[in-house]
C-alpha positions in Angstrom: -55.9 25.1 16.7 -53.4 25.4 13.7 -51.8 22.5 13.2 -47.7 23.7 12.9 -46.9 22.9 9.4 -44.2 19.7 8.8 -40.5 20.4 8.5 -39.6 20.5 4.8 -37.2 17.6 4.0 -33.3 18.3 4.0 -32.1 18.5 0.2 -29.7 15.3 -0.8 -26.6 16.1 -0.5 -24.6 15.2 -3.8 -20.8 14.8 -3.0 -19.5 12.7 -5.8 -15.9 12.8 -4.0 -16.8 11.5 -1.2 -19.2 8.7 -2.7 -16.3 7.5 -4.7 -13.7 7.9 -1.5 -16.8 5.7 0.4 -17.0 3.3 -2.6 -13.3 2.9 -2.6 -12.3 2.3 0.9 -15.2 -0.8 0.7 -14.0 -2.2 -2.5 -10.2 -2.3 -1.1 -11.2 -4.8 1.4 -14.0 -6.6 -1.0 -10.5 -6.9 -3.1 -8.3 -7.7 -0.7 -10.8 -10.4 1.2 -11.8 -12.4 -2.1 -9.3 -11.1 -5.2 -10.3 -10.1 -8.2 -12.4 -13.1 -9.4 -14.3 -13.3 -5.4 -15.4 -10.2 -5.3 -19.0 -9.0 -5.4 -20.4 -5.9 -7.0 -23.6 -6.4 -5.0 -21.9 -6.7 -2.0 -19.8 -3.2 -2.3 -23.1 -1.9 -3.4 -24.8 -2.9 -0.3 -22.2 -2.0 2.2 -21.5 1.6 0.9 -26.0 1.9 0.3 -25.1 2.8 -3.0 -26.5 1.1 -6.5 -24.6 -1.3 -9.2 -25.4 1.7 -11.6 -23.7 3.9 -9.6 -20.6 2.0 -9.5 -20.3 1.3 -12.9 -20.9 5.6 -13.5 -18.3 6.2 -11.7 -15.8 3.2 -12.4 -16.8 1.6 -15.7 -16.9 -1.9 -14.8 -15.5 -4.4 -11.8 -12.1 -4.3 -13.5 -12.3 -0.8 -13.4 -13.3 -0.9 -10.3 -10.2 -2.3 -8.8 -8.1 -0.8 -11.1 -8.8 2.3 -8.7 -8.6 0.3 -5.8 -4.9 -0.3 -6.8 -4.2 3.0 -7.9 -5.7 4.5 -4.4 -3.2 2.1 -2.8 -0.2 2.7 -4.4 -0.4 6.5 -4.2 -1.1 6.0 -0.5 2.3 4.6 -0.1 4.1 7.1 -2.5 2.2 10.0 -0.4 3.5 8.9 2.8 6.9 8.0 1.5 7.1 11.4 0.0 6.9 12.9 3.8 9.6 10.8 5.4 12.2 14.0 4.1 15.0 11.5 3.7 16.9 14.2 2.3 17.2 16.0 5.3 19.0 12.7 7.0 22.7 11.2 6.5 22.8 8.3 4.2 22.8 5.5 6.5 19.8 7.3 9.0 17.4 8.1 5.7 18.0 4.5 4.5 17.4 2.7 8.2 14.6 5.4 8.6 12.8 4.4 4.4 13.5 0.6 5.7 11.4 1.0 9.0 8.8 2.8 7.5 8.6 0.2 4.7 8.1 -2.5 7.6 5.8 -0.3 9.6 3.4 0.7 6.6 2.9 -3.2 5.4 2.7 -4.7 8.6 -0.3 -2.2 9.6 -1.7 -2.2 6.2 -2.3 -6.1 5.4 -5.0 -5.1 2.7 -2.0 -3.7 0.6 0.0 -6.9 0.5 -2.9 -9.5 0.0 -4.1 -6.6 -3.4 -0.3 -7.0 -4.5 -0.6 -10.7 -4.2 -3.8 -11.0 -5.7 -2.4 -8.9 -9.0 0.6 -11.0 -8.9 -2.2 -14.0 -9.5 -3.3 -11.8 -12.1 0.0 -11.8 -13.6 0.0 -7.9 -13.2 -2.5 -7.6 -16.1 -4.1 -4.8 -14.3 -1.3 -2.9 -13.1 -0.1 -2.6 -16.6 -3.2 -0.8 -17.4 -2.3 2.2 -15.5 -0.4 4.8 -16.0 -1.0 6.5 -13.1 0.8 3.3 -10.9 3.6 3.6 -13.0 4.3 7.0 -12.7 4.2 6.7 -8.7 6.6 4.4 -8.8 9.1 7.0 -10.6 9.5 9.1 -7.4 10.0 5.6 -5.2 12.7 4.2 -7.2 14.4 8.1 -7.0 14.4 8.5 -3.2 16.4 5.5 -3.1 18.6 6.2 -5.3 18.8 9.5 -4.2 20.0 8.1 -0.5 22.2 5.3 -2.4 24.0 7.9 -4.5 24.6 9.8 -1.5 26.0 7.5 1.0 28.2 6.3 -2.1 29.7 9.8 -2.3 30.1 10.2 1.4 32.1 7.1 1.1 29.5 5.0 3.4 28.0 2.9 1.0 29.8 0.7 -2.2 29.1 1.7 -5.4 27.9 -1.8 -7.0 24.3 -1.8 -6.0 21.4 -1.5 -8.1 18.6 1.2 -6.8 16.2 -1.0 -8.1 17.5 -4.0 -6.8 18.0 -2.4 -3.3 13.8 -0.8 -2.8 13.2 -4.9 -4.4 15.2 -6.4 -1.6 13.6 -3.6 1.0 10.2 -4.6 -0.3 10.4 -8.3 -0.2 11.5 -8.4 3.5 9.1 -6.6 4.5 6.2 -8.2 2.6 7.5 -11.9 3.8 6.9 -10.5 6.8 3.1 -9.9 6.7 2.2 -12.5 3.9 4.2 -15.4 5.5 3.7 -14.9 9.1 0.6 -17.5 9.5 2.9 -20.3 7.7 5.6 -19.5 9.6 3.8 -19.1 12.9 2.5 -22.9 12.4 5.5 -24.4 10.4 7.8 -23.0 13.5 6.0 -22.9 16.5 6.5 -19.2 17.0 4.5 -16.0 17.9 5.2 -13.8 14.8 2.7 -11.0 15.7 3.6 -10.5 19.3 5.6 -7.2 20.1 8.5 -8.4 21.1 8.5 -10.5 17.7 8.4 -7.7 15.4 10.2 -5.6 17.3 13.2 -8.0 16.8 12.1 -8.7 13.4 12.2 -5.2 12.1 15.6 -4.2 14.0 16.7 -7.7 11.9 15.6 -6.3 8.4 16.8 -2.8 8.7 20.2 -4.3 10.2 20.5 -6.8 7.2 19.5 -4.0 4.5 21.9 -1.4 5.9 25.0 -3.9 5.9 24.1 -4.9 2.6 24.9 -1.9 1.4 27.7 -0.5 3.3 31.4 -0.1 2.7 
């Protein structure tokens, strides 16, 4: 009896985009787990079953490394932000609806603040290396001024606030939120993560932000 001959072997697929996307999303939370200094090349290695060599092919070096790791972050962000169509909203309703998101996207995406606090450790040394970051943040700092500059004219907002001041104060209430909550929680006796607790927390910062600015 012939013996039926052995399935050939399926060809290796080569998908460079999706190695690197792989590679990424495992070095984010090497990053964000360990910082900069912590993290292990061997260990991203073995988690995405891909080699040291590769890596560095693809990335140059661990600094490289997680310069793309921040880059992929911040244009996250910027992508998202880009979709809210706060131009489409009055003043006050695009600025309450760029605060919630704010609050929404941090609180669900903890790798982001701990990578923003790690390159703060870092003294933003990294950051500064990329162009790419600092061009994302162009577009950011223009939606809010975009919905400043408009609830000014429609006589809803004051005219002495800084843009850039405003998306600072936006951001640091809602990253207190997520990089303080474990302090707070002990220091205070409180249940910071519970639903009822951001809820309140959230309605609190969009409240404070909107009154901040308005006539």
């Amino acid at each position: 009896m012939k013996r039926a001959a052995a399935p050939s072997p399926q060809p290796r697929t080569n998908d460079p985009e999706r190695t690197m996307a792989n590679i990424l999303e495992v070095a984010t939370a090497e990053f964000a787990d360990k910082g900069l200094s912590g993290a292990r090349i061997d260990e991203i290695a073995a988690a995405t079953r891909t080699s040291k060599r590769m890596i560095y092919y693809y990335f140059g070096s661990k600094e490289g490394l997680y310069v793309a790791v921040l880059e992929e972050a911040y244009s996250r962000i910027r992508h998202i932000e880009s979709d809210l169509h706060l131009e489409d909203l009055p003043p006050e309703d695009a600025l309450r609806k760029l605060v919630g998101f704010t609050f929404d996207y941090q609180l669900e995406n903890p790798d982001f603040i701990r990578l923003v606090m790690t390159e703060n450790i870092n003294r933003g040394e990294f950051l500064a290396q990329s162009k790419k970051i600092q061009q994302l943040n162009v577009p950011a700092i223009a939606a809010v001024r975009d919905v400043y500059e408009r609830g000014v004219k429609a006589r809803v907002f004051r005219k002495d606030v800084d843009p850039v001041d405003l998306h600072m104060s936006i951001s640091a209430l809602c990253f207190f939120n997520v990089s303080n909550r474990h302090t707070f929680s002990l220091i205070f006796k409180r249940d910071l993560e519970s639903p009822r607790a951001l809820s309140a927390r959230r309605d609190s910062i969009i409240e404070m932000v909107v009154r901040f600015v308005r006539r």
